[in-house]
C-alpha positions as a printed NumPy array, in Angstrom:
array([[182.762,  22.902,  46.683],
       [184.264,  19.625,  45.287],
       [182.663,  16.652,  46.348],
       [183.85 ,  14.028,  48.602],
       [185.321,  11.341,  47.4  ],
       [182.929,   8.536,  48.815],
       [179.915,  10.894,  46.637],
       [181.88 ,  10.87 ,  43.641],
       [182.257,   6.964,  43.953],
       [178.888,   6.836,  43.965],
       [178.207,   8.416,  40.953],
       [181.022,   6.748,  39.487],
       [179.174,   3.176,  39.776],
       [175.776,   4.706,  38.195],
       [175.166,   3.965,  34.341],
       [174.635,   7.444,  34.092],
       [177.888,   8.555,  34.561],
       [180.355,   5.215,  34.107],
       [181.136,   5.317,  31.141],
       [181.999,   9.537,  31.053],
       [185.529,  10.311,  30.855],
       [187.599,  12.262,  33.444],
       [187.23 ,  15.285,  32.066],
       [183.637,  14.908,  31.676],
       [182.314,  13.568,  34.902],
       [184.384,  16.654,  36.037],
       [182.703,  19.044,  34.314],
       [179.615,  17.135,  35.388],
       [180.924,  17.373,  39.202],
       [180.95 ,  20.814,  38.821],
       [177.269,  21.077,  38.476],
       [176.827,  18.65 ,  41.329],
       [175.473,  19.414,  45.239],
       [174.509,  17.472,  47.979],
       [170.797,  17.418,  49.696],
       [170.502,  15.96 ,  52.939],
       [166.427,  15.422,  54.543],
       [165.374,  13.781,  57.408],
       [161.963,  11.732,  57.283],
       [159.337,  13.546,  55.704],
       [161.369,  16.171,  54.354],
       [159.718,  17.191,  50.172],
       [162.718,  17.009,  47.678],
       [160.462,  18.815,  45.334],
       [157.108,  18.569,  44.781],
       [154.949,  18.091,  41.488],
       [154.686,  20.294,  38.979],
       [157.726,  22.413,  40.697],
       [160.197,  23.462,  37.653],
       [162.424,  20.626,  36.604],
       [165.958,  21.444,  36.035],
       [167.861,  18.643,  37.631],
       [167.457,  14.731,  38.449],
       [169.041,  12.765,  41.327],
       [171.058,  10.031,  42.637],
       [169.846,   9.019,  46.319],
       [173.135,   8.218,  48.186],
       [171.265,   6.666,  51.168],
       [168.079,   6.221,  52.802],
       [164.87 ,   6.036,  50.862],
       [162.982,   8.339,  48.325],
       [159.421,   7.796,  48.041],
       [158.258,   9.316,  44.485],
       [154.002,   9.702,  44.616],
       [151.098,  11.33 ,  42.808],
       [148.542,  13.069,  44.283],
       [144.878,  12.633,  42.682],
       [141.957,  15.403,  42.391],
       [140.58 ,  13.938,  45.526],
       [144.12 ,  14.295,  47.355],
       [144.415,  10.569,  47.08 ],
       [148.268,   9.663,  47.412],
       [149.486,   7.177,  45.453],
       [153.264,   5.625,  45.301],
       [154.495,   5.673,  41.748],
       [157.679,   4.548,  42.977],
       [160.073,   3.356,  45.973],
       [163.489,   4.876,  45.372],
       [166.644,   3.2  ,  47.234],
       [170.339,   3.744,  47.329],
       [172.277,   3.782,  44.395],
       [168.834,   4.51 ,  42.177],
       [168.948,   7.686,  40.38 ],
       [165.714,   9.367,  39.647],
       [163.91 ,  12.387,  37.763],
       [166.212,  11.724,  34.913],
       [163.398,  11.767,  31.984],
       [163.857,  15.281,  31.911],
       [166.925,  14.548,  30.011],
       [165.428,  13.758,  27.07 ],
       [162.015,  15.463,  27.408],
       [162.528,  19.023,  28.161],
       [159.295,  18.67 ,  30.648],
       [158.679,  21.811,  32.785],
       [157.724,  20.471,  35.948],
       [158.571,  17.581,  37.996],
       [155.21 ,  15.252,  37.515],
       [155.464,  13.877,  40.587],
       [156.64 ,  14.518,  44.282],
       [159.592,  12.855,  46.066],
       [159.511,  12.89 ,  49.741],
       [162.25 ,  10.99 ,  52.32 ],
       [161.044,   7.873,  53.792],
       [164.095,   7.698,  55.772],
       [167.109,  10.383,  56.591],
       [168.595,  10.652,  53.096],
       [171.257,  11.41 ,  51.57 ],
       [170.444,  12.856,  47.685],
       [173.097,  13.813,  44.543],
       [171.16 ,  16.813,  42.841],
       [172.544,  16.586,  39.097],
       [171.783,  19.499,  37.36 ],
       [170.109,  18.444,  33.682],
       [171.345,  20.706,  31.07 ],
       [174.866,  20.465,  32.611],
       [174.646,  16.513,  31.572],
       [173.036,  16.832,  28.703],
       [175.941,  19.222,  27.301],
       [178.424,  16.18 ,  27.99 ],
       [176.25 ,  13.603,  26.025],
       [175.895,  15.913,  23.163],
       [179.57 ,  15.163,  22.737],
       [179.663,  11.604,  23.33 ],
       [177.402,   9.509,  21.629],
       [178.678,   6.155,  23.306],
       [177.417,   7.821,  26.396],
       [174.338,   9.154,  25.027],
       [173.335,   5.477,  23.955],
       [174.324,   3.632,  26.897],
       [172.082,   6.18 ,  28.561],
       [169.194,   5.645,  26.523],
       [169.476,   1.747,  27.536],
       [168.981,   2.656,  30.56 ],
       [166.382,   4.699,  30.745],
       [164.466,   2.457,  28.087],
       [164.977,  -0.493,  31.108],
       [163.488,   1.626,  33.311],
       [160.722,   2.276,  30.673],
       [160.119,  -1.453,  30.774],
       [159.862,  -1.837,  34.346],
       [157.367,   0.482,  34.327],
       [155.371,  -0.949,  31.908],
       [155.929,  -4.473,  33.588],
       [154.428,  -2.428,  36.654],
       [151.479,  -1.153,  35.506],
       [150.492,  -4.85 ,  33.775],
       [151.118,  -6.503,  37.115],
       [148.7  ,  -3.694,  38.943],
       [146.086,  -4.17 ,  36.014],
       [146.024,  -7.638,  35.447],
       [146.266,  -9.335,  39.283],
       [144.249,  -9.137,  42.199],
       [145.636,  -7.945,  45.833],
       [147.351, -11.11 ,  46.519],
       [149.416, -11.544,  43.389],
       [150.624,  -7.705,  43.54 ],
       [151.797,  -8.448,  47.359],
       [153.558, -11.767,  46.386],
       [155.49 , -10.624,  43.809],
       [156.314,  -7.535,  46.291],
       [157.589,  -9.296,  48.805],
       [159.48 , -11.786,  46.447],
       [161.671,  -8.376,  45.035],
       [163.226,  -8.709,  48.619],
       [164.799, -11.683,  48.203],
       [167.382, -13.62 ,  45.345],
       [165.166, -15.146,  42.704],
       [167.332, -18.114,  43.547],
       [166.109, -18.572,  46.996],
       [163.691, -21.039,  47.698],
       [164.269, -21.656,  51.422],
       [162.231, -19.555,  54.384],
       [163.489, -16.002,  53.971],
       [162.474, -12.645,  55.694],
       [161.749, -10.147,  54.055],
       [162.577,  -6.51 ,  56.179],
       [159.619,  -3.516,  55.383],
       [161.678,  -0.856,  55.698],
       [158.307,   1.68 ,  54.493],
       [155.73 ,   1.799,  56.631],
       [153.099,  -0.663,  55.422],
       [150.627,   1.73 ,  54.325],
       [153.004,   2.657,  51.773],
       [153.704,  -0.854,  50.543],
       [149.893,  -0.477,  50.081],
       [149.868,   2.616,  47.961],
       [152.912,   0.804,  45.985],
       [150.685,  -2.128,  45.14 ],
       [147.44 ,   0.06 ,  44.146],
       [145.381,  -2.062,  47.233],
       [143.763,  -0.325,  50.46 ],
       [145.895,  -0.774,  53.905],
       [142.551,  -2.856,  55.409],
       [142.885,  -4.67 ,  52.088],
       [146.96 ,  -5.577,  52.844],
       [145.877,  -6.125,  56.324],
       [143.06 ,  -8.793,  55.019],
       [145.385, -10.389,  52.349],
       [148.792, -10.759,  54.64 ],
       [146.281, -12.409,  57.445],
       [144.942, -15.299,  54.746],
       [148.47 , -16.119,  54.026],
       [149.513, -16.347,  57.133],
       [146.729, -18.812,  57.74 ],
       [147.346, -20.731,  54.929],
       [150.923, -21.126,  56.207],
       [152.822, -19.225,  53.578],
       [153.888, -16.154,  55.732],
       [154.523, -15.072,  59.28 ],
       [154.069, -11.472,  60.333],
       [156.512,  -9.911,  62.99 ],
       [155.605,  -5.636,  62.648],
       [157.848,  -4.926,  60.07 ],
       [159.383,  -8.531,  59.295],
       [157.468, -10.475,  57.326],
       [158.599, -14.369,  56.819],
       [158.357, -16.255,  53.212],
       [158.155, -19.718,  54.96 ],
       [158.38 , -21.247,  51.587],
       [158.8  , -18.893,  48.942],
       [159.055, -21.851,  45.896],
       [155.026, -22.086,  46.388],
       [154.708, -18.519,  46.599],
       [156.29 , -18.331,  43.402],
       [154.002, -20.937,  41.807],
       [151.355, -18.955,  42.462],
       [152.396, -15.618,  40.693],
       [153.411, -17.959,  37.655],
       [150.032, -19.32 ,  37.108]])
């Protein structure tokens, strides 16, 4: 079944698939189908064969690791627009290496892999522009794991809370948790009693207010000094 046309905007606007030509994207359409999950619902789990990645439409994709002990921990927070699972592109992995559950009721573009990959063996403009995307999201990554190795609690939260807002802001902002806040813990690599502990000491010190799931950057310029020292 052809996909609706507010779906195929939506892949239209990814880097993955702007800069295909009409005849490509449809032959990329064709190998195209719509998920839908409600909260909770497993989009696959790890290890589970990998044949296609994903564009989440709407809602919110929570991508996590389980350790030995059954530990969870949140590689990744996945929101609309955000494609995901696409190193199997390139890597020819067999399973999935990590599992991607719905935080919210979502709305997911399943993109079967080899399908693509056909199309970019034919374009090489495409095939680069891909690769600058998914070395960006390389970087990120590697920008994430410094952050979680080299700062305590507080900076990690900080600089999480700052992503919700324009760098360019510097007046009091709130900031909207739309994951539970356990989550938000797993994200930053810190225990929830520790996120409890550290969002309390800021609010004393005047820096934050705490409303459930709002959280208020009552003057996010200082907050910013203090991740840049």
């Amino acid at each position: 079944m052809q996909l609706e046309k507010i779906l195929q905007d939506s892949m239209r606007v990814c880097p993955l698939f702007r800069d295909l030509t009409k005849a490509e994207f449809s032959k990329v359409l064709e190998h195209t189908s719509v998920c839908t999950l409600d909260t909770d619902d497993l989009l696959f789990r790890q290890q589970d064969k990998a044949k296609d990645f994903f564009l989440l439409v709407s809602g919110k994709i929570k991508l996590s690791l389980l350790s030995f002990e059954g530990t969870e921990k949140v590689v990744d927070i996945i929101n609309p627009g955000m494609t995901f699972a696409e190193a199997i592109i390139f890597s020819g992995i067999p399973g999935y290496p990590v599992n991607a559950t719905a935080l919210a009721k979502s709305r997911v573009l399943r993109i079967n892999a080899n399908a693509y990959t056909k199309i970019l063996e034919g374009s090489p403009k495409t095939c680069f522009k891909v690769m600058a995307t998914l070395s960006l999201r390389l970087h990120n990554l590697i920008s994430e794991i410094e952050r979680l190795s080299l700062h305590n609690a507080t900076y990690r939260l900080i600089s999480f809370l700052l992503e919700g807002i324009p760098p360019e802001m510097n007046d009091r902002s709130e900031v909207n948790l739309s994951i539970p806040k356990h989550v938000v813990a797993s994200r930053i690599s810190v225990t929830p009693e520790t996120l409890s502990r550290t969002l309390k000491r800021l609010c004393q010190e005047g820096l934050l207010e705490v409303h459930d799931s709002h959280i208020v950057l009552i003057n996010p310029l200082e907050l910013r000094r203090i991740v840049s020292i």
